[in-house]
C-alpha positions as CSV (number, residue, x, y, z in Angstrom):
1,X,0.0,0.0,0.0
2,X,1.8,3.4,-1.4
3,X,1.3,6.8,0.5
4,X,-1.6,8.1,-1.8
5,X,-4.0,4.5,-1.5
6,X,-3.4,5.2,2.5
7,X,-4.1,9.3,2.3
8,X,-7.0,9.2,0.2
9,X,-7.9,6.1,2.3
10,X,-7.6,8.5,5.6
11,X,-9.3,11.0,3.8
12,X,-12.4,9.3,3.0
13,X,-12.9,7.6,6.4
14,X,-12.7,11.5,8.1
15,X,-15.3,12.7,5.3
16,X,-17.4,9.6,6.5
17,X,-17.3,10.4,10.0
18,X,-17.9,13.7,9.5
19,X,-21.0,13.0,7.8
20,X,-22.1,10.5,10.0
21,X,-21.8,13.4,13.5
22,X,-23.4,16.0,11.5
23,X,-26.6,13.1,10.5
24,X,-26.9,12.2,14.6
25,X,-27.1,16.1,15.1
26,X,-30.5,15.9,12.7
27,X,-31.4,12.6,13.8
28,X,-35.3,12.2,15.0
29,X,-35.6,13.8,18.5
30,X,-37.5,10.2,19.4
31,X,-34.1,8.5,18.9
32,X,-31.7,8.3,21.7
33,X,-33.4,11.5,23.6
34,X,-31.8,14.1,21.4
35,X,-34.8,15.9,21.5
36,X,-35.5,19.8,22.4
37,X,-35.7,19.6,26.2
38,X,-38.8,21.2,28.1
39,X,-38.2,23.9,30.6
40,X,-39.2,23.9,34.3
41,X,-40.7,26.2,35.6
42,X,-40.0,28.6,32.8
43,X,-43.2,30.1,30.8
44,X,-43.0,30.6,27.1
45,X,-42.8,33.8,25.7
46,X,-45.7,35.4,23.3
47,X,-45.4,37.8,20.6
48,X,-46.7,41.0,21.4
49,X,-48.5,43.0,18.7
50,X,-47.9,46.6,18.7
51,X,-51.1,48.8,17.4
52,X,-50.1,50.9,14.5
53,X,-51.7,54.0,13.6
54,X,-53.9,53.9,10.9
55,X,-56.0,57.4,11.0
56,X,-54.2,59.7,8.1
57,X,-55.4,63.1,10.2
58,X,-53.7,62.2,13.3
59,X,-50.4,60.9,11.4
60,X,-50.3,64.6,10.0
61,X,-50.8,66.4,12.9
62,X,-49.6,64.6,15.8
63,X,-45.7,62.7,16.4
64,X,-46.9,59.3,16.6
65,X,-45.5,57.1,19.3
66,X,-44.0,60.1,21.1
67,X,-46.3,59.1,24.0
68,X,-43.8,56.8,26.3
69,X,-46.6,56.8,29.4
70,X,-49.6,54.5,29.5
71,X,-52.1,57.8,29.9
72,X,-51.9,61.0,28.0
73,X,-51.1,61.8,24.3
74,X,-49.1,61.9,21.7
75,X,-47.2,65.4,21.0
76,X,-49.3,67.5,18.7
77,X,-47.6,69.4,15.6
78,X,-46.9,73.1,15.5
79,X,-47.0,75.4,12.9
80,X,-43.4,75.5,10.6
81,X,-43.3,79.3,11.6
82,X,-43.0,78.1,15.5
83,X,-40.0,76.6,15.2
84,X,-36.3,78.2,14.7
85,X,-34.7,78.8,11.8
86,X,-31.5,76.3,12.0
87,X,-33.4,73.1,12.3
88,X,-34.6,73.7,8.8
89,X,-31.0,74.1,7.4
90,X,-29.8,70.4,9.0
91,X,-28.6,68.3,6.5
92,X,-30.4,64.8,6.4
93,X,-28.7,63.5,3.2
94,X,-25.6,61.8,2.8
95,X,-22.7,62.7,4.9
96,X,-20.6,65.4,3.8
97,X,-17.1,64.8,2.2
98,X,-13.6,66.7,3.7
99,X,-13.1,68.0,0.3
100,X,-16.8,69.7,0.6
101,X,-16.3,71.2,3.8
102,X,-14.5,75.0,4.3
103,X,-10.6,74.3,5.3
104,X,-10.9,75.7,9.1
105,X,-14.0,75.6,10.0
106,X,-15.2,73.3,13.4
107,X,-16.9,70.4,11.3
108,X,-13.4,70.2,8.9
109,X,-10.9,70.0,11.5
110,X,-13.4,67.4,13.6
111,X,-13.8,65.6,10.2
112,X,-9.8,66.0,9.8
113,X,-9.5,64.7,13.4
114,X,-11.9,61.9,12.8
115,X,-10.1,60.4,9.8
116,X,-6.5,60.8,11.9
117,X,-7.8,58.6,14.9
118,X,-8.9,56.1,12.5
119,X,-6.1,55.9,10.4
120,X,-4.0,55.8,13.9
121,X,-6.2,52.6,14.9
122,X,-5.4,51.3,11.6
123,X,-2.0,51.6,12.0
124,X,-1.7,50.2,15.2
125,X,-3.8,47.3,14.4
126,X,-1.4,46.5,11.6
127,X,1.9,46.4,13.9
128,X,0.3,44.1,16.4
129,X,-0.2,41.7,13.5
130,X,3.4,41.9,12.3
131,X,4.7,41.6,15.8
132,X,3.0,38.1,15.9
C-alpha cells in the first residue's frame, strides 16, 4: 500500500465520520433523547403586537408614538413658523465629504480629526499583527 492509496484512504474515512456526527445532530428527537428539552418552571414567551396608527389626520398632525406613558397623548404638531430657523438648514442627506467642507472651519478640523484617529487605529492594528 503506497502513501496516496493510505491518504486518500484517511481522507475518505474522516469525510465519512464527519457525515455521520453531522446526521446524529439531525437525527429524529425520538431516537436516543436528542430531543429539544422542556423547561421547568419557565413560561413561554408570546409575541406582542404593537397597534399601529392607521388614521391619516392624526399621522399629519400629531408625532406618533412620542407618547412613552400609558395615559396621556401623543405630541401635537406646530406650525413650521413656531419653530427656529436652524433646524430647517440640517442636512439629512448623505454625509458630507472633507473635500466639501470650508478648510478651518469646526466640522473640517473634527472631520480632519476623525479620519487621523482612525487611520491611527489602523496603523496600530497592523503592527500588532506583524509583531505576531
Amino acid at each position: 500500500m503506497n502513501v496516496s492509496s493510505l491518504f486518500s484512504t484517511f481522507r475518505n474515512n474522516c469525510l465519512y465520520t464527519s457525515f455521520v456526527r453531522h446526521a446524529v445532530k439531525n437525527a429524529n428527537p425520538a431516537i436516543a433523547g436528542l430531543g429539544a428539552k422542556k423547561s421547568k418552571g419557565k413560561q413561554e414567551s408570546t409575541k406582542i403586537t404593537i397597534s399601529v396608527e392607521t388614521d391619516t389626520h392624526k399621522l399629519v398632525s400629531h408625532v406618533c408614538g412620542s407618547n412613552l406613558m400609558q395615559t396621556g397623548e401623543d405630541i401635537q404638531l406646530r406650525p413650521d413658523s413656531e419653530y427656529p430657523d436652524w433646524l430647517w438648514s440640517i442636512n439629512t442627506g448623505p454625509v458630507k465629504k472633507l473635500e466639501d467642507l470650508e478648510p478651518g472651519s469646526k466640522e473640517y478640523l473634527e472631520k480632519l480629526k476623525r479620519i487621523n484617529i482612525k487611520k491611527a487605529m489602523m496603523i496600530k492594528s497592523l503592527s500588532k499583527i506583524k509583531q505576531q
